[in-house]
C-alpha positions in Angstrom: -32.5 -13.9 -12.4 -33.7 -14.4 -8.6 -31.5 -17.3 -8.3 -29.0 -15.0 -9.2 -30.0 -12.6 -6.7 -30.6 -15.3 -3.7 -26.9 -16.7 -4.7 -25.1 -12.8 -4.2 -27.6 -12.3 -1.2 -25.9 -15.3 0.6 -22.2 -14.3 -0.4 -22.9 -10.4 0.7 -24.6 -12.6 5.0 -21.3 -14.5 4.5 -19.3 -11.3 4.2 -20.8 -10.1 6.7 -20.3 -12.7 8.9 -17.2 -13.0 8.3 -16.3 -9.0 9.1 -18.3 -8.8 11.9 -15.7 -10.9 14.3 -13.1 -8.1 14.1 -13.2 -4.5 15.4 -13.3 -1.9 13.2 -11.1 1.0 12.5 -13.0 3.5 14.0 -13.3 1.7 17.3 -10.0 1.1 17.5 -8.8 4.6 16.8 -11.5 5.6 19.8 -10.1 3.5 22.0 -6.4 4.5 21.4 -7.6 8.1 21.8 -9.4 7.5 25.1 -5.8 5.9 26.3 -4.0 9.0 25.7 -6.4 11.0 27.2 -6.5 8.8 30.2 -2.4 9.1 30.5 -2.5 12.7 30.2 -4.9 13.5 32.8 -2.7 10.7 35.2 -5.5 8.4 35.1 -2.6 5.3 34.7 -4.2 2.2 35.7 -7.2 3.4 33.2 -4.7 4.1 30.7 -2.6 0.2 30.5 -6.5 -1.5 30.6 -7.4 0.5 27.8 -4.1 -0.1 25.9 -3.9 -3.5 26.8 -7.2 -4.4 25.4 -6.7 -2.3 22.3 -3.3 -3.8 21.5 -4.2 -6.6 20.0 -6.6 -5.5 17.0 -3.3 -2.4 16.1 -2.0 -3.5 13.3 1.9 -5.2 13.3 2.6 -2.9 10.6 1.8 -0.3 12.5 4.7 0.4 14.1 4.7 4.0 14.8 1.6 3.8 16.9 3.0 0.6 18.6 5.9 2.3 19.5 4.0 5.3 20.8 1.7 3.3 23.0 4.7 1.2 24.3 6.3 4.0 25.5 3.4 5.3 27.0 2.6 1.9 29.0 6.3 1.9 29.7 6.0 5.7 32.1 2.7 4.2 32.8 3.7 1.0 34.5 7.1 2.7 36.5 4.4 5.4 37.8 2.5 2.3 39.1 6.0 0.7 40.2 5.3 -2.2 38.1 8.7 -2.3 37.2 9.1 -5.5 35.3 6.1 -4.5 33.0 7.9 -1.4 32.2 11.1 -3.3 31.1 8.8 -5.8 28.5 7.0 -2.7 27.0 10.5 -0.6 27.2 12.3 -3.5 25.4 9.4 -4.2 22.6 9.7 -0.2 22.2 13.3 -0.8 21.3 12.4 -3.4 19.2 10.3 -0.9 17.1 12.9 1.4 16.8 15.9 -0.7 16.1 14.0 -2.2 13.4 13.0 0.9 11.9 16.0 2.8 11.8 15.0 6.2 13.6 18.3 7.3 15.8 16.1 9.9 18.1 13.4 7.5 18.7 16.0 4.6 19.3 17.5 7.1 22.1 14.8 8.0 23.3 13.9 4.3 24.3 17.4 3.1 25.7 16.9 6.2 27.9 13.6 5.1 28.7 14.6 1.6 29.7 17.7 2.7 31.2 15.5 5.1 33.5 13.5 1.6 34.6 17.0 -0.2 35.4 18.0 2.7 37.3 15.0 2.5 39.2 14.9 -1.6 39.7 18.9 -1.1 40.7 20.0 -2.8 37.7 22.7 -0.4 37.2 24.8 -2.1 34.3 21.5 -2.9 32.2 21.1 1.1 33.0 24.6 1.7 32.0 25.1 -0.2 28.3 21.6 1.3 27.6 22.8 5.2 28.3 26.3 4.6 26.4 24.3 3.7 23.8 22.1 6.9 23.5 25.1 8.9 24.6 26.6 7.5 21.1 23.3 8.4 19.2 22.8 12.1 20.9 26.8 12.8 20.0 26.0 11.9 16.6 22.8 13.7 15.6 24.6 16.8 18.1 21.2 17.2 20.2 23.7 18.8 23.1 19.9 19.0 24.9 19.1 15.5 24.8 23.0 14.5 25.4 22.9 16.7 28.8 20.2 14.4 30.0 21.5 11.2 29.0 25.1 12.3 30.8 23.6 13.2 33.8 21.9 10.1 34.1 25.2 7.7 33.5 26.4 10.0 36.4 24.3 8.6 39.1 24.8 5.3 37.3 28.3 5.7 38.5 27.9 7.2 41.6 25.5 4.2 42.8 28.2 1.9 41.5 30.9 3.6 43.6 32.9 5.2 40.4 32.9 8.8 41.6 35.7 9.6 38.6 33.7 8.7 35.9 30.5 10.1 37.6 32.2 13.9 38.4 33.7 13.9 34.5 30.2 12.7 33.3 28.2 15.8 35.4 30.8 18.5 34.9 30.3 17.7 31.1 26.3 17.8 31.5 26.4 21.3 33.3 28.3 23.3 31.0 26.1 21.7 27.7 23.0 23.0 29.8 25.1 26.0 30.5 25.9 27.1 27.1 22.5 25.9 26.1 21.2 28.9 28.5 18.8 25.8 30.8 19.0 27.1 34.0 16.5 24.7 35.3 18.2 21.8 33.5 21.6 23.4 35.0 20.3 23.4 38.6 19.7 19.7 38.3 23.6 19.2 37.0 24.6 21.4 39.2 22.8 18.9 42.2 24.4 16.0 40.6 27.6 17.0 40.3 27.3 18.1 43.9 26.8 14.7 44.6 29.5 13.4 42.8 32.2 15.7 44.9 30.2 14.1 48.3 31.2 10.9 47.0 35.0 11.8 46.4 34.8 13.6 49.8 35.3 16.8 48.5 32.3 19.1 50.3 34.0 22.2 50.4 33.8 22.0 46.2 30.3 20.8 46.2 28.7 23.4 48.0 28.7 26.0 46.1 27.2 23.9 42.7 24.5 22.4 45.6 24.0 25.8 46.8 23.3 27.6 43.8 21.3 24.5 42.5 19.2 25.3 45.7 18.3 28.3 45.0 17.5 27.9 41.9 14.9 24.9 42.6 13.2 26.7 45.0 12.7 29.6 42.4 10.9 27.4 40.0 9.7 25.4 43.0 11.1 22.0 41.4 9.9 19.8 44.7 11.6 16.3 43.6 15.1 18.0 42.4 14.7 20.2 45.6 14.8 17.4 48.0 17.5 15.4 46.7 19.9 19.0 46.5 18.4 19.7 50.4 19.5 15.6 51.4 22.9 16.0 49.5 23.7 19.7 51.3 22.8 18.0 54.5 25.7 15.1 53.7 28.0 18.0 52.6 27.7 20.2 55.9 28.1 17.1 58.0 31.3 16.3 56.4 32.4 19.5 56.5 31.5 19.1 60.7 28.7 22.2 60.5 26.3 20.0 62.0 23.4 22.8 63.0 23.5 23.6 59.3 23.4 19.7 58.4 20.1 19.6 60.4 18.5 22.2 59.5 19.0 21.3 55.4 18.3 17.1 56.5 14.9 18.3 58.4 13.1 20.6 55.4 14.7 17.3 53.1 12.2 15.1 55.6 9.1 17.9 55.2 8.9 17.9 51.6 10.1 14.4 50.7 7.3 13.4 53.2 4.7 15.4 51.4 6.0 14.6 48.2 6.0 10.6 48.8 9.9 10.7 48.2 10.9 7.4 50.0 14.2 7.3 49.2 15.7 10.8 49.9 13.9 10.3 53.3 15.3 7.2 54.6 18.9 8.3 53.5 18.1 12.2 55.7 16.7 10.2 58.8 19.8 8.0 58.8 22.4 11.1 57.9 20.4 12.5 61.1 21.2 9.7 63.4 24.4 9.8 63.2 24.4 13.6 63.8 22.6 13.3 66.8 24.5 9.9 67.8 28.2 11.9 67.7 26.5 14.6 70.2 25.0 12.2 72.3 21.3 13.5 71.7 18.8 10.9 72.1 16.9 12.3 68.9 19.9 9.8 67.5 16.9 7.0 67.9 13.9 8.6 67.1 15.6 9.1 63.5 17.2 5.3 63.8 14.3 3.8 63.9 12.0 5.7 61.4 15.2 4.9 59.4 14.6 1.4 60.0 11.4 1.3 59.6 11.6 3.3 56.3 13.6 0.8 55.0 11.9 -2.4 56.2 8.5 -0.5 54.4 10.4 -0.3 51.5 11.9 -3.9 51.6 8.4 -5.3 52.1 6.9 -3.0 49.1 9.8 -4.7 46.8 8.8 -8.1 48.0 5.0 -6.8 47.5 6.1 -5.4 44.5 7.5 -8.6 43.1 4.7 -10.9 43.8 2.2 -8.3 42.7 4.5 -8.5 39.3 3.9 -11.9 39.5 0.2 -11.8 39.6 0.0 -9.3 36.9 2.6 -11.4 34.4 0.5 -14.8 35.4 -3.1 -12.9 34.4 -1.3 -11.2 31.3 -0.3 -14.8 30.3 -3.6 -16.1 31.2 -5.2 -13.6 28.6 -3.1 -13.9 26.3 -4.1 -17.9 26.1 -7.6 -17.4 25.9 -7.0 -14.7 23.5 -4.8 -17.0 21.1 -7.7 -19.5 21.8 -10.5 -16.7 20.7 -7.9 -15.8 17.7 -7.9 -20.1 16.7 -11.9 -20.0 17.0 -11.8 -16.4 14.9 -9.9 -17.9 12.2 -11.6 -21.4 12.1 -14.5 -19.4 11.3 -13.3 -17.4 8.5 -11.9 -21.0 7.0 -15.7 -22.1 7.1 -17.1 -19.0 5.5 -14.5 -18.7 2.9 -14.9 -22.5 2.2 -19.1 -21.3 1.9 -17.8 -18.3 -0.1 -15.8 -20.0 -2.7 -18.1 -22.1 -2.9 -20.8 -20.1 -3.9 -19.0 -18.3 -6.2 -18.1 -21.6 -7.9 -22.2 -22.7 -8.4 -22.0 -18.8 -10.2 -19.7 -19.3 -12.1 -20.8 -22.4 -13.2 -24.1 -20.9 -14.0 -23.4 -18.2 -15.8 -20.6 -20.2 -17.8 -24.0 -22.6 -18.9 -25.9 -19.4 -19.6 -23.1 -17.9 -21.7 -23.3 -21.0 -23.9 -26.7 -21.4 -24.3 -26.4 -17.7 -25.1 -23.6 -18.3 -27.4 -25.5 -21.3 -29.3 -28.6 -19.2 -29.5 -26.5 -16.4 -31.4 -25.0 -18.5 -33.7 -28.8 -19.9 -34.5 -29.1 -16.3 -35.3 -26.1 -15.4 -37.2 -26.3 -18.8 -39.2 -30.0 -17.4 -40.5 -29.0 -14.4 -41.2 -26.5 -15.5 -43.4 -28.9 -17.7 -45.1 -31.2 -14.8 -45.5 -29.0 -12.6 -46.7 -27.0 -15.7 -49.2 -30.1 -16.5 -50.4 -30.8 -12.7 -51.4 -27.5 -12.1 -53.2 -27.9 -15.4 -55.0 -31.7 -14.8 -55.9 -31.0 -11.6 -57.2 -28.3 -11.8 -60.3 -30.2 -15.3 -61.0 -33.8 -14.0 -61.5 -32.0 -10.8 -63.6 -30.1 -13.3 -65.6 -33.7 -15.4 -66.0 -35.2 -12.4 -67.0 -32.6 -11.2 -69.7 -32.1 -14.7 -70.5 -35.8 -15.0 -71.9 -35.7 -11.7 -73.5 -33.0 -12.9 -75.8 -34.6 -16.0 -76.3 -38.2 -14.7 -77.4 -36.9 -11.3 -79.0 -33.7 -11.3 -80.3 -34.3 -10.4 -83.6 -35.9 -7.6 -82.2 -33.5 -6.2 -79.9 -30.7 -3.5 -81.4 -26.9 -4.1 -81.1 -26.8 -1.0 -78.2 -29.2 -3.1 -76.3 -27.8 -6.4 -76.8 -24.6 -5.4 -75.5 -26.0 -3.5 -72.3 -28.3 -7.0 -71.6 -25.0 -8.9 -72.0 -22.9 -6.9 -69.9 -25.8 -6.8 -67.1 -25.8 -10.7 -67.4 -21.9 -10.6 -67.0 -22.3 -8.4 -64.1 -24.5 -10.7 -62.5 -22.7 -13.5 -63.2 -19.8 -12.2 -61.4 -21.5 -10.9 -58.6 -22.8 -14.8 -58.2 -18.9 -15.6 -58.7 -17.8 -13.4 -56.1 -20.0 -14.6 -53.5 -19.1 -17.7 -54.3 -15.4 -17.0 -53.1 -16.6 -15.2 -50.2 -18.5 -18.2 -49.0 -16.0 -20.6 -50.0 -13.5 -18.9 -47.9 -16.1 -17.6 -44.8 -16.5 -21.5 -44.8 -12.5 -22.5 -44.3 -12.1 -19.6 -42.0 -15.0 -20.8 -39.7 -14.0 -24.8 -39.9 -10.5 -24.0 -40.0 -9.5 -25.4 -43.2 -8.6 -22.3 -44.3 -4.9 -22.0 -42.3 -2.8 -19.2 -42.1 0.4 -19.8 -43.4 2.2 -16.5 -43.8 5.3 -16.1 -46.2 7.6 -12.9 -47.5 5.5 -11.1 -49.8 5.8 -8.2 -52.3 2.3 -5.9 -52.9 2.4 -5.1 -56.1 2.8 -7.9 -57.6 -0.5 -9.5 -55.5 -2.0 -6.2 -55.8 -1.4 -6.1 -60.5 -2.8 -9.8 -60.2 -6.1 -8.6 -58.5 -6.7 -6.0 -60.3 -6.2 -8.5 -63.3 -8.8 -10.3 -62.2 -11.2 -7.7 -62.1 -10.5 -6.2 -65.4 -13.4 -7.6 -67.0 -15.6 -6.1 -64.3 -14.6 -2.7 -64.6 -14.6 -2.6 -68.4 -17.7 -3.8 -68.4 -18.9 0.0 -66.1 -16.4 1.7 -68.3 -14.4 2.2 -65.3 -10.4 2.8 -64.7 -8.1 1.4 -62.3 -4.9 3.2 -61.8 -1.7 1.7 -59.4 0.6 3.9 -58.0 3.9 2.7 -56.1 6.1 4.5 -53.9 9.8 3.8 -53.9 9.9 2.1 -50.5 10.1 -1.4 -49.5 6.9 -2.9 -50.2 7.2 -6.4 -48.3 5.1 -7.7 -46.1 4.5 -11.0 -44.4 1.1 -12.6 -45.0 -0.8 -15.3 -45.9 -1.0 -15.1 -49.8 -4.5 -16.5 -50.1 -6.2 -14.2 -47.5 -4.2 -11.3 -49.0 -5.6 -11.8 -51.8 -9.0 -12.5 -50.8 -9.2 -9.3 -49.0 -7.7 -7.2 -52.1 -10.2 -9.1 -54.4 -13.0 -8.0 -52.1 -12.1 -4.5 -51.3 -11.4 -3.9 -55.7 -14.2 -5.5 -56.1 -16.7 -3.0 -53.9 -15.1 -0.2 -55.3 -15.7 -1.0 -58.9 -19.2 -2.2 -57.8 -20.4 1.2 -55.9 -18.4 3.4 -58.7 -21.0 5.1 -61.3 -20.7 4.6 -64.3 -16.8 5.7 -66.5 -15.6 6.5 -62.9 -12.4 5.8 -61.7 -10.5 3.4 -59.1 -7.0 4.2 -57.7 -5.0 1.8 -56.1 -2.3 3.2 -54.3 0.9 0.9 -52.2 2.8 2.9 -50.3 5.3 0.8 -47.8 3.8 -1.6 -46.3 0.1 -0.1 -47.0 -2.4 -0.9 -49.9 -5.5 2.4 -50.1 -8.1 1.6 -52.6 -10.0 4.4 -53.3 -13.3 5.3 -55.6 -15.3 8.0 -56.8 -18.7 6.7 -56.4 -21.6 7.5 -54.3 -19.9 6.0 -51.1 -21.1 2.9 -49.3 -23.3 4.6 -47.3 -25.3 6.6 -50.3 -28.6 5.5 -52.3 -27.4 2.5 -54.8 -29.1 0.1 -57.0 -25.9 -2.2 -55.3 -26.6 -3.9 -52.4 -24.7 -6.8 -50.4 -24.7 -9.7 -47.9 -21.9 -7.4 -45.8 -20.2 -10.6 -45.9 -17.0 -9.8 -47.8 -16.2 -6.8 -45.3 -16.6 -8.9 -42.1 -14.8 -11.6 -43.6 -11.7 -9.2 -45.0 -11.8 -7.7 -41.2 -11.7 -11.2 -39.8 -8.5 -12.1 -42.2 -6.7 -8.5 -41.6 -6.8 -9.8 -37.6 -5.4 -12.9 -38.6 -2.9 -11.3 -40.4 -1.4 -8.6 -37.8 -2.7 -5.8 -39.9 -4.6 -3.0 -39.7 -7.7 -1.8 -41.5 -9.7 2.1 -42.0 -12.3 2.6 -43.8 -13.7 6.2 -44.6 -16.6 6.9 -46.3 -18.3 9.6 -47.9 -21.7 10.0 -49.8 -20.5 12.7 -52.0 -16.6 11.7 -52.5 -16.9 8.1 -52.2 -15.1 5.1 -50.4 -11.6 5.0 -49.4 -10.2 2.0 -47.5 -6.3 1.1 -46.3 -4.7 -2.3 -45.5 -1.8 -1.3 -43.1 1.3 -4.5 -42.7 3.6 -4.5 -40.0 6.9 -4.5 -41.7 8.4 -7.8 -40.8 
């Protein structure tokens, strides 16, 4: 036993070993949670460490959390103007999605990437991305959703100098967020479609959509929409040639997009501002040149910054990911060893206790093989020493003993003799079943016939106890397939337990009904108080054959009614 213990002690440290390279459940659902909560509270450069460690213990089954914190690293990334990082988490996103078949988060995605094209200028990446959602939101009739993705395929178009499909593309937008009763949302249509009507030079139609969508920004105090309506009215007035209004709308555009960070709404109002001032000869025409300039230089140089800083951030994510594929190559090198260990182990256990079971095994059949002698040697002992004993009573007193008791003292030697004969059989067959000599070979058989020749047989045995033996057949089929000898071997043991535990002028009914023989008694019951006794070898060895034979065998028994046991046939 404590080799047994020290052998399951090593496999449980090799386990162990073995699960402590990887990071549990727990820990990684704790770091995913901290990642969220660092994106919500616009902690962003927290957030992608945190998600870029945690990303490669997640499951790849896992796709809904995947997608999740793709989509979050995507936002994440643009916010941080890492723009190419945005495209590779926005495109495995869409990877997720595609392959999973869920239209609203498949949308959701090319809108997503489409936003980071729009931003990096790629407008017709942005473009087959938004006709693609457009498709999906028409579809699943999500006139919210739709509104969005319309509006944003109109300044698609209007940075690629379509202003047709850009005004059809915003007019559309603002009446879906106009029957959908979202003012806010309408406002923002209402700023874009402005914009489109600029482009067409058509002013006098886009101020009162940029004039309303003013008003309406301020009122919810919507800063980003705000400045880009202010810029766009500015462009507007200066078409129409109201130039003081044109300023006045260009210089609160330049307040708030300064205080906001809004680079690009404030080079485009200090440029629309120089040439106001240039056409009136004011020399605040340069002052707003060159901040224009400058602007855009800043800008130019950001990009360039931008791009190398991309660079860098691609080069170190490559960098990890090597020495993580190296880590992952050590990790699994490692499990090879201690599932080599482990199999091994289990192989010097297996090996032991297959020994153990045959030692076991031979000990047992030591055991059984004395029992049997023991109880042999009983069964034979007994009707000899009774037959010894009548035996010499004839022989010294015969002219002494009556008829009455001649005939009981011959019968009781009978018995015996019988009894002897019986157990002969029983070992003879025990014997062929356990060398193999005895084969099964089963044919068609009909019971009663078998069943008539048993109790045949047994005639002698019965008369002897004054006992009767009725068969009853049913009118069913009554064939069976079986081995002939065994059956008959089982039948001649059952008949002959019940005639031997019957009291004296009882009675014996043997009843075949289908593919069933019962054989029933009266007597005291197997179980009950009986001059009888027996090796038990006949009923382990008519269980043994009834396996052999596909069939089934019940035995009830009851002190006071007696023993009733079936042999049940599969009908073949």
């Amino acid at each position: 036993m404590t080799s047994y213990r020290t052998i399951i002690s090593l496999c449980i440290l090799c386990w162990a070993a073995l699960s402590a390279s990887a990071i549990t459940p727990e820990e990684i659902d704790a770091q995913v949670e901290k990642g969220f909560a660092a994106h919500d509270e616009g902690r962003f450069e927290e957030c992608v460490t945190v998600f870029h460690d945690v990303l490669e213990h997640i499951p790849e089954d896992s796709l809904e959390l995947r997608a999740d914190i793709y989509s979050t690293l995507l936002n994440d990334h643009m916010r941080l103007g890492q723009l190419s990082l945005a495209l590779h988490y926005g495109e495995l996103c869409l990877q997720i999605d595609e392959k999973s078949g869920n239209k609203d988060g498949l949308s959701s995605s090319l809108s997503n990437l489409a936003s980071v094209y729009l931003s990096a200028n790629r407008l017709k990446e942005a473009e087959t991305m938004l006709l693609r959602s457009i498709d999906i939101e028409r579809e699943l009739k999500h006139n919210d959703k739709l509104a969005i993705r319309l509006g944003m395929l109109s300044e698609v178009y209007t940075k690629m100098k379509h202003p047709e499909k850009a005004l059809s593309l915003a007019e559309e937008a603002l009446q879906l967020d106009l029957s959908g009763g979202r003012e806010m949302k309408a406002a923002i249509r209402m700023s874009q479609l402005g914009s489109c009507l600029v482009s067409l030079k058509r002013p006098e139609e886009a101020l009162p959509h940029l004039t309303k969508a003013l008003h309406i920004h301020q009122q919810y105090e919507n800063m980003p929409s705000l400045v880009i309506t202010l810029v766009t009215l500015g462009i507007a007035e200066h078409d129409l040639g109201h130039s003081n209004q044109a300023i006045q709308y260009l210089q609160q555009c330049i307040e708030l997009a300064d205080k906001n960070g809004q680079v690009n709404p404030l080079i485009t109002a200090h440029h629309e501002l120089s040439k106001i001032y240039n056409e009136t000869g004011d020399t605040r025409a340069y002052s707003h040149l060159e901040q224009y300039i400058q602007l855009k230089d800043s800008v130019e140089s950001l990009q360039v910054q931008q791009e190398i800083s991309d660079l860098e951030v691609r080069y170190d994510t490559y960098q990890k990911e090597q020495e993580l594929e190296k880590k992952e190559l050590l990790i699994q090198r490692q499990r090879i060893i201690y599932i080599a260990l482990g199999i091994t182990l289990l192989l010097v256990i297996a090996i032991a206790l297959f020994l153990t079971r045959l030692v076991r095994m031979k000990n047992h059949n030591m055991q059984l093989k004395d029992r049997l002698m023991q109880l042999i040697s009983h069964d034979l002992k007994n009707p000899a020493i009774a037959q010894q004993r009548l035996l010499h009573q004839l022989t010294h007193a015969l002219d002494k003993i009556d008829s009455d008791t001649l005939q009981q003292m011959i019968n009781s030697i009978a018995e015996s003799a019988d009894a002897q004969v019986n157990l002969l059989y029983n070992l003879l067959d025990w014997a062929g079943l356990q060398t193999g000599r005895l084969r099964f070979t089963p044919t068609m058989l009909s019971l009663p016939p078998i069943v008539e020749e048993v109790m045949g047989q047994h005639a002698a045995q019965a008369d002897i106890k004054h006992i009767s033996m009725t068969l009853t057949c049913d009118e069913s089929d009554h064939t069976v397939t079986a081995d002939r000898q065994m059956l008959c071997a089982m039948l001649r043991n059952i008949l002959s337990n019940a005639i031997k535990f019957s009291n004296e002028g009882g009675q014996v009914y043997i009843d075949v009904e289908g593919q069933s023989v019962t054989i029933s008694d009266q007597g005291i019951g197997m179980d009950g108080e009986s001059n009888e006794k027996g090796t038990g070898l006949g009923l382990q060895m008519v269980a043994k054959m009834a396996k052999i034979n596909h069939a089934d065998i019940t035995i009830n028994k009851n002190v006071s009614v007696g023993t009733r046991i079936c042999i049940s046939f599969g009908k073949k």
